[in-house]
C-alpha positions in Angstrom: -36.2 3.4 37.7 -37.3 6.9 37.0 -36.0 9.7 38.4 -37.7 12.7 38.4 -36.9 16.5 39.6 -37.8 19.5 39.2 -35.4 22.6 39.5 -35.3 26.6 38.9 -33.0 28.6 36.9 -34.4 32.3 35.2 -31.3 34.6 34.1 -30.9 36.6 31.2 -28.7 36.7 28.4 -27.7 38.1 25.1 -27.5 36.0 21.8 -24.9 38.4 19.7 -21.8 36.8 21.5 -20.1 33.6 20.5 -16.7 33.2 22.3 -14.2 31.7 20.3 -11.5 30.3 22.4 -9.9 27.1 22.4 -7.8 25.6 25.7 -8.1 28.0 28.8 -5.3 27.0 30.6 -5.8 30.1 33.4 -3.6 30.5 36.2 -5.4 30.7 40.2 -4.2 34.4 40.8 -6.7 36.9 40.1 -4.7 39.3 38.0 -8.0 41.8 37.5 -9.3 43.1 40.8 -12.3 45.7 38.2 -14.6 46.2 40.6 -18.8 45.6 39.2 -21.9 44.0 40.5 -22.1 40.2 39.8 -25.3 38.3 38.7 -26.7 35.7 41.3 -29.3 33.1 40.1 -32.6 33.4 42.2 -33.3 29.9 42.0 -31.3 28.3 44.3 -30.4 31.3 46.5 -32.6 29.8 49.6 -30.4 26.4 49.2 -26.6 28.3 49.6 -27.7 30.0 52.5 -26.8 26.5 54.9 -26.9 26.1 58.3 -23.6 25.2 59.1 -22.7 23.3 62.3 -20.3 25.6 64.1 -18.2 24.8 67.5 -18.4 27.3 70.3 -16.3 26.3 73.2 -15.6 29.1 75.5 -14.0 29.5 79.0 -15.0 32.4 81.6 -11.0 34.2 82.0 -9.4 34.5 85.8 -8.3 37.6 87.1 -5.4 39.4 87.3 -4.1 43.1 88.1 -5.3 45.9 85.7 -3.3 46.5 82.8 -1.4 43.2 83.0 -0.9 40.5 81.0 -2.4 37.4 81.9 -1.3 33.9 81.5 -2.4 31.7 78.2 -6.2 30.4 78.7 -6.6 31.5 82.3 -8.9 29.6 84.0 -10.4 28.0 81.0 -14.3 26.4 80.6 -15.0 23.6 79.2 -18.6 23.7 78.0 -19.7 26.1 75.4 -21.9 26.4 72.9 -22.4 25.3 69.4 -23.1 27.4 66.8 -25.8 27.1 63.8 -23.0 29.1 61.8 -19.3 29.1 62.2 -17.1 32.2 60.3 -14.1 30.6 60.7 -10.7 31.4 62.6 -8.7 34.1 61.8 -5.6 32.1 60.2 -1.5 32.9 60.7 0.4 34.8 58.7 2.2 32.0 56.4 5.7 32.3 54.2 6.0 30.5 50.6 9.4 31.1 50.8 12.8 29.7 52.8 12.1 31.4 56.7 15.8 30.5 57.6 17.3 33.2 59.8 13.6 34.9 60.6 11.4 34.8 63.7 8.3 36.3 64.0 6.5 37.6 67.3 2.1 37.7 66.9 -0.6 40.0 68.4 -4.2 39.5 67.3 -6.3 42.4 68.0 -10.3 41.8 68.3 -11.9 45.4 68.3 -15.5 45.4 69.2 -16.3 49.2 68.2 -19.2 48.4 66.0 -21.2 46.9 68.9 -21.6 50.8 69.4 -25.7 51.2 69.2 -26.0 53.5 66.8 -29.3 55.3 65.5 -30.2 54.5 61.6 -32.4 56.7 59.8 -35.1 56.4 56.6 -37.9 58.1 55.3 -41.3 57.1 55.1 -44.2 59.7 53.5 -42.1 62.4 54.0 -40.7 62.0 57.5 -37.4 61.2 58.8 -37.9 57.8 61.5 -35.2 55.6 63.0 -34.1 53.0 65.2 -31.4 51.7 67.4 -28.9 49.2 65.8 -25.2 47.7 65.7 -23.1 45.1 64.3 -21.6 42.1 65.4 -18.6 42.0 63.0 -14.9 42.3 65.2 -12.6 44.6 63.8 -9.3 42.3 63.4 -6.0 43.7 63.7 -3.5 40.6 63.1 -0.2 42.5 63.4 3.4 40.3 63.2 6.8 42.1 64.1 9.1 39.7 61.0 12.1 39.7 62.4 15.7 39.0 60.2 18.8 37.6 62.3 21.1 37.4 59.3 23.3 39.7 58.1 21.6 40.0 55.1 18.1 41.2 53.5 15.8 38.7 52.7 13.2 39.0 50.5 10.0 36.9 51.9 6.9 35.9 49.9 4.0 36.1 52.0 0.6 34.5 52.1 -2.2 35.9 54.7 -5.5 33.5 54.6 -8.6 34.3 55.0 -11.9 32.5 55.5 -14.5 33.8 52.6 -17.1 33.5 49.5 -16.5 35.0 46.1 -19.7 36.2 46.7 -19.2 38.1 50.4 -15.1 38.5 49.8 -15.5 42.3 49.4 -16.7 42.3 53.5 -14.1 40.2 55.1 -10.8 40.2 52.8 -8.1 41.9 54.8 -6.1 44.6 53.8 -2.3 44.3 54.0 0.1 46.9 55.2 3.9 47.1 56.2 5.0 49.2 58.3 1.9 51.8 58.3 1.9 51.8 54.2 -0.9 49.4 52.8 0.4 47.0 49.6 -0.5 45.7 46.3 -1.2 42.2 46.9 -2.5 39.0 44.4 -5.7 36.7 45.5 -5.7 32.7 45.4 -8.9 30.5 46.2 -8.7 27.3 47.6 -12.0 24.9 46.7 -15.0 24.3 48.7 -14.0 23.9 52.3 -17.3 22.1 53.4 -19.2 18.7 52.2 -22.6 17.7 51.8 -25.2 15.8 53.5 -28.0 14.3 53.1 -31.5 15.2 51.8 -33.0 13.9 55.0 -30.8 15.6 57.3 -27.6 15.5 58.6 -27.6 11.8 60.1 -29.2 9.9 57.6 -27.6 8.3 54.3 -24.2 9.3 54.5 -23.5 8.9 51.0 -26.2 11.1 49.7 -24.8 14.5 48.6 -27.9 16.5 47.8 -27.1 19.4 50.4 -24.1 21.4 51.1 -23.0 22.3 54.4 -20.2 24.8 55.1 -17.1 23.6 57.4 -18.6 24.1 60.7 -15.5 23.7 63.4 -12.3 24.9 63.4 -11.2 20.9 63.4 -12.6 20.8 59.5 -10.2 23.5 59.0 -7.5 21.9 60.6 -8.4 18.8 58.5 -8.2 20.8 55.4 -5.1 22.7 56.1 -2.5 21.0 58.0 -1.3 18.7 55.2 -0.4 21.8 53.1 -2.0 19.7 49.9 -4.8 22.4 50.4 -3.0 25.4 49.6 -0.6 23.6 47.5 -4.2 22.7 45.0 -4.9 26.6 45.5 -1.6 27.9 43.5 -2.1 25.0 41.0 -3.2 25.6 37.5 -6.6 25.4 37.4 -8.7 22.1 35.2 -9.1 22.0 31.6 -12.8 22.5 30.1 -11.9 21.1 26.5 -14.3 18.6 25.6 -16.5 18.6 22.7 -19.6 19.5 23.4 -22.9 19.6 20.9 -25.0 22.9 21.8 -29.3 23.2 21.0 -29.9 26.8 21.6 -33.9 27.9 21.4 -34.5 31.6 20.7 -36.9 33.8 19.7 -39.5 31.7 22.8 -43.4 32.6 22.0 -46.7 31.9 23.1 -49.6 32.9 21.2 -51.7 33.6 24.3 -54.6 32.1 22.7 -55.2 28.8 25.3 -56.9 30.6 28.5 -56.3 27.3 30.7 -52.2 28.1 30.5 -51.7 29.4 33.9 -48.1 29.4 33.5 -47.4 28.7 29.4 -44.0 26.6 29.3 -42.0 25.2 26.5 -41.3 21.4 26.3 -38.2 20.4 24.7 -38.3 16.3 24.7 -35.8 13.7 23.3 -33.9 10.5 23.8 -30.5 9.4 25.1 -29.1 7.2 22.7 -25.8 6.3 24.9 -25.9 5.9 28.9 -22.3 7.6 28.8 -24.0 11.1 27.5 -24.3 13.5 29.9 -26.6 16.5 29.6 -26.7 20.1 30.4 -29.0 22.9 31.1 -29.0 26.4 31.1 -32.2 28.8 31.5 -34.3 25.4 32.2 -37.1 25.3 34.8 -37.7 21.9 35.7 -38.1 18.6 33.3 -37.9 14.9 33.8 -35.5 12.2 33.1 -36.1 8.3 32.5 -32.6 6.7 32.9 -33.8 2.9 31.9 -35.5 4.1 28.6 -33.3 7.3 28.0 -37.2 9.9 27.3 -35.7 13.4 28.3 -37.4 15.9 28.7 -36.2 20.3 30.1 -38.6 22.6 30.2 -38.2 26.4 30.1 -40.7 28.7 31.2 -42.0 31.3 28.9 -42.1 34.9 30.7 -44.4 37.8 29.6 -42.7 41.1 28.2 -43.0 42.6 31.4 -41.3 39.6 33.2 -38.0 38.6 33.9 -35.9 36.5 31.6 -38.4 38.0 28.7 -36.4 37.4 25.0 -33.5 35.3 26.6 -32.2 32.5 25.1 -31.7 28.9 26.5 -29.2 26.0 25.9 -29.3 22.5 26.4 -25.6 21.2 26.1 -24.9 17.6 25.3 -21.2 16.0 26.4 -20.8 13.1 24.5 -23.0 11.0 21.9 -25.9 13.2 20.0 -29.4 13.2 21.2 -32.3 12.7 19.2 -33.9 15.7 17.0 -35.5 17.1 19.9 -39.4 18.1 19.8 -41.0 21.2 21.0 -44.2 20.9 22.6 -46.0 23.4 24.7 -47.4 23.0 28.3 -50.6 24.8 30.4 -48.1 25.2 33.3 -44.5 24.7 34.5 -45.4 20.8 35.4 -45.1 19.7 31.4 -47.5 17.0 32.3 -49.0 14.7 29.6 -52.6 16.1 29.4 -51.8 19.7 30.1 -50.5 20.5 26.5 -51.2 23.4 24.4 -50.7 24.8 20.4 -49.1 28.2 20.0 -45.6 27.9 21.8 -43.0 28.0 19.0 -39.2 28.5 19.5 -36.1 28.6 16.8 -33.9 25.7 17.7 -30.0 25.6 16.4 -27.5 23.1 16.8 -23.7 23.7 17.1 -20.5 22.4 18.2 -17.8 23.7 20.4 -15.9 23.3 23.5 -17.6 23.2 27.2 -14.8 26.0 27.8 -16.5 28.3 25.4 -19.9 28.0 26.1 -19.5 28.0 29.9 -17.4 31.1 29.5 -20.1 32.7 27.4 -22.9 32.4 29.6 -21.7 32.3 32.8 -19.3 34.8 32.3 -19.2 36.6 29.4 -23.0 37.3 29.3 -23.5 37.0 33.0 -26.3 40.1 34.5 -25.1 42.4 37.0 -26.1 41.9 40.8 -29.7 42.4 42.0 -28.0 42.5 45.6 -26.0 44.9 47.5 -25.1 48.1 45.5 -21.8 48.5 47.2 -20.7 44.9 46.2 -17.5 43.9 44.2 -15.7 41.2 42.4 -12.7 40.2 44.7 -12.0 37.7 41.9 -11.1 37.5 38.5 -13.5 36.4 35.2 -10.8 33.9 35.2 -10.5 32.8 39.1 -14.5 32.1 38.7 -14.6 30.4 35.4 -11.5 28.2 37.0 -13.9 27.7 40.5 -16.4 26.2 37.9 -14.8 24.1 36.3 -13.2 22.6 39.4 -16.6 22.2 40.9 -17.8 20.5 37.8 -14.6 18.0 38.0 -15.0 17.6 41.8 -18.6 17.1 42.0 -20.4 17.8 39.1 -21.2 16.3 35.7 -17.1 15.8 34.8 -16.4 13.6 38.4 -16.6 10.1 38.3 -18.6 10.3 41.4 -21.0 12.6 40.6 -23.3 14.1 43.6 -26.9 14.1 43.7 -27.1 18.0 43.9 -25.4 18.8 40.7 -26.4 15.3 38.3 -28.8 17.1 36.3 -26.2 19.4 34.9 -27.8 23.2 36.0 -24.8 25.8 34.8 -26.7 28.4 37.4 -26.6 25.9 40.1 -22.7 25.7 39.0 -22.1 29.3 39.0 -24.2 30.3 41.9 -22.7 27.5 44.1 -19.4 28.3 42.8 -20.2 32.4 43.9 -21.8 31.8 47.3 -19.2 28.5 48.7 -17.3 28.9 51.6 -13.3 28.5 50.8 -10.2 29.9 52.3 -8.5 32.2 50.4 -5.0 33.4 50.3 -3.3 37.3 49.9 0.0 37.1 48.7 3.1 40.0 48.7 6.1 40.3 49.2 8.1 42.0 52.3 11.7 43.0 52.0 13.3 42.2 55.9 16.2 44.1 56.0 19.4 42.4 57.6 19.1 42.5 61.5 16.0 44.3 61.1 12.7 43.8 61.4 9.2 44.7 59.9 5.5 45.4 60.9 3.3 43.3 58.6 -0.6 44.2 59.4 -3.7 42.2 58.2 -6.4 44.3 58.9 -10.1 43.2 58.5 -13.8 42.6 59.2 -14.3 39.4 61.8 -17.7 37.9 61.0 -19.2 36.5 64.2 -20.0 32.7 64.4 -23.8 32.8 65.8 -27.2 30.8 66.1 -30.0 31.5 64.1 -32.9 30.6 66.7 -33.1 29.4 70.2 -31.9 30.9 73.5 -28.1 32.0 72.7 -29.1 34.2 69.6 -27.8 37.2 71.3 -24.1 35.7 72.0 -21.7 35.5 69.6 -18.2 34.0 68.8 -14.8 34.5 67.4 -11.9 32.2 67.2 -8.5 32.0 65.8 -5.6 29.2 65.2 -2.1 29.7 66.4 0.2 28.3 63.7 -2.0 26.2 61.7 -0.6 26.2 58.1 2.3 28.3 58.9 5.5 27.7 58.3 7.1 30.6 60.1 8.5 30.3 63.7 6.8 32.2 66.1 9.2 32.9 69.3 5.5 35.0 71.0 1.9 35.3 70.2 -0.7 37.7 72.4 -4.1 38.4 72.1 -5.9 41.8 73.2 -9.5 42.7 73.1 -10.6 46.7 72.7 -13.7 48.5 72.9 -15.0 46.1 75.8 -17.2 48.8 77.0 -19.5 47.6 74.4 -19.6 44.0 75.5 -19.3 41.0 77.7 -17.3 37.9 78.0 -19.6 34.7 78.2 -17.4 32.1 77.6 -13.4 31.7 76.2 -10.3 30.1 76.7 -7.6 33.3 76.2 -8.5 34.6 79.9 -9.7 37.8 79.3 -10.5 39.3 82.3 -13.0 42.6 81.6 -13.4 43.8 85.3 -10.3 43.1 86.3 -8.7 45.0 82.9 -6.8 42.4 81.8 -7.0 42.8 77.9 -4.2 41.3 76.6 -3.3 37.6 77.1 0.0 35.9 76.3 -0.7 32.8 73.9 0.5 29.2 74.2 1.7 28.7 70.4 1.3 25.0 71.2 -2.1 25.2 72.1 -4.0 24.8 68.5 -7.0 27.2 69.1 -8.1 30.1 71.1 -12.1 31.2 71.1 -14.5 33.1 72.7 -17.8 34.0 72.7 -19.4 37.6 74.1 -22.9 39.6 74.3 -24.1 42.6 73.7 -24.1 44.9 76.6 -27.9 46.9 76.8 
């Protein structure tokens, strides 16, 4: 049978770099925290941004006096709704280390200042204009009160985690202080924390993996965490990426410009799979085809004008495992590479050479990677090395290494790796260390930007929600937890479970640690 796809994939790159580097064998802590813009492929962008399934179960809070503290999940409501997106809980604090001898007492802080409406300002021809806006990001405030009951100081090792992307990190990655004086602290990713689904939507073939979709419930979290083998994977050494790979790199791409029928000039680089066990990589390809039963191959690469994009770039086709064929250069009229639509005058030079997937991934997805063409004020919260590693775990878990490989990654697109890798939804972890001294206690704060959980169309787009878990994958003893809510002026309660009560002034709630989850869900007041 003949399977057939097309796919995008422009970058740029430079040719005058050839890593040489033999076993990366790179730990998951991000030991370089240089902040500079990172590269995101444009093809695929429209694919990461999933809608993920989120749960939004809220309950309207019962009274109490002002200025009291009410009851856990006063008067809670069972029906709630369900949100297109989910952000995640905010997670406990967690300890790596023996917690013999220490307690620790929780207060989870949801500050809703930025729903503030706030006038923006820009020019256009010369004169100032505005208009009204706010934000629906909760600033968190998860503060814990470590407390020692031994007679002597113990030296804990912390871990704070955190619901994020590579790619959106820099927004929600808490900062870290104890007692009022923010701390160095390390970074740790765990892998993807969603799945995939279906081409054909979400309750079709089950087994079909061709799109991703991001843990939408706090349950999947739950699912992912509570086993500890999740966080355990996260401080693990990261996969090898030492196989012997054969390289075809094309430079020096042309056209000739003499054909007036090429609407959109493309090069054609076609050849044979000898061996059904060699698998095939692309990198700067636009689309091709692929004949499984008689192993005809065929990537094609767009050739861009000087003023265009991806002008003088380089591409690779990588090859794990038997050779290929010499492969043949043939140019098309347009990006389709259709028999009948081919043209004279597209010439490319075409060299072969070995070395190790480590080394040629590293070169070009992150040695030779462009800088952002998104938000200026972005930065790396990982590592060179923490991404590389993501890659090559993706690669093992679902892409061309797995055993099981899914439909979205089988044709072997290093920007789909890296992109994916950039833009997945993971939990990650802060680590430090806190000295509790003997009989005494500590204030560790985790201070940080709460995405809401929201709908992207219909009738709740104006409502959104924010959750967090008790103790899930902690392993410290928590003898009180409280939740408080600030700013309220700026919003209403639709739906929870903590029993909030606004009119009444009931802010703070006293929290069942045995009750898994707390949530609720407000609006914008006009």
């Amino acid at each position: 049978m003949k399977n057939e796809i097309m796919y995008d994939g422009i970058t740029g790159i430079r040719d005058d770099l050839v890593l040489q580097a033999e076993n990366y064998q790179f730990s998951k802590k991000n030991h370089d925290k240089r902040h500079k813009k990172i590269w995101m492929k444009w093809g695929i962008m429209a694919a990461c941004v999933c809608l993920a399934i989120g749960l939004g179960i809220f309950g309207i809070g019962r009274g109490a006096k002002p200025g009291d503290t009410a009851g856990s999940g006063s008067g809670g409501h069972e029906s709630g709704s369900v949100f297109m997106s989910y952000a995640g809980p905010v997670f406990p604090l967690n300890a790596l280390s023996d917690t013999t001898g220490i307690t620790a007492v929780r207060n989870t802080d949801f500050d809703f200042a930025s729903y503030e409406t706030k006038m923006k300002y820009y020019e256009v021809d010369g004169e100032q204009t505005g208009y009204q806006d706010y934000e629906t990001e909760s600033l968190v405030t998860d503060r814990y009160f470590l407390n020692n009951t031994t007679d002597e100081d113990i030296v804990l090792t912390a871990s704070y985690p955190f619901a994020g992307t590579f790619s959106n990190g820099y927004k929600w990655m808490p900062t870290i202080s104890v007692d009022d004086s923010i701390i160095e602290t390390s970074l740790y990713a765990g892998r993807f924390s969603g799945g995939f689904y279906s081409a054909h939507g979400l309750d079709t073939d089950k087994t079909d993996r061709s799109n991703i979709k991001s843990a939408g419930e706090w349950t999947e979290f739950q699912a992912l965490l509570e086993d500890g083998s999740y966080i355990a994977d996260a401080y693990a050494e990261y996969p090898q990426l030492n196989q012997n790979v054969i390289v075809y790199k094309l430079s020096n791409i042309a056209y000739d410009g003499l054909d007036e029928t090429a609407t959109n000039p493309t090069l054609g680089m076609e050849f044979n799979v000898i061996s059904s066990d060699t698998r095939i990589l692309s990198y700067g390809s636009t689309g091709g085809r692929r004949d499984v039963e008689t192993g005809e191959f065929q990537q094609c690469y767009h050739i861009p004008e000087e003023n265009e994009r991806g002008y003088g770039m380089d591409r690779y086709l990588i090859v794990l495992g038997e050779d290929i064929t010499v492969p043949e250069i043939q140019g098309y009229r347009d990006g389709g590479c259709e028999e009948g639509e081919e043209i004279e005058g597209v010439t490319a030079d075409v060299v072969r050479f070995e070395t190790t997937l480590g080394e040629i991934v590293w070169k070009l997805l992150i040695e030779e990677r462009e800088l952002s063409y998104f938000e200026e004020e972005q930065i790396d919260v990982a590592s060179d090395e923490m991404l590389f590693g993501s890659v090559a775990e993706l690669m093992y878990d679902y892409g061309i290494l797995s055993d099981n490989v899914a439909e979205r990654y089988e044709w072997g697109s290093l920007e789909d790796m890296w992109t994916e890798t950039y833009n997945m939804q993971r939990v990650m972890y802060i680590n430090f260390d806190v000295v509790i001294p003997a009989n005494g206690s500590v204030r560790v704060d985790a201070d940080m930007k709460k995405d809401a959980s929201f709908d992207f169309v219909g009738a709740g787009t104006d409502r959104n929600g924010y959750d967090m878990v008790t103790r899930l994958g902690s392993t410290l003893e928590f003898s009180e937890q409280t939740a408080s809510v600030s700013n309220t002026q700026f919003i209403e309660i639709i739906y929870q479970n903590f029993g909030f009560d606004l009119e009444k002034g009931i802010t703070q709630v006293e929290l069942d640690v045995n009750e898994p989850h707390y949530y609720m869900e407000v609006r914008k007041v006009n």
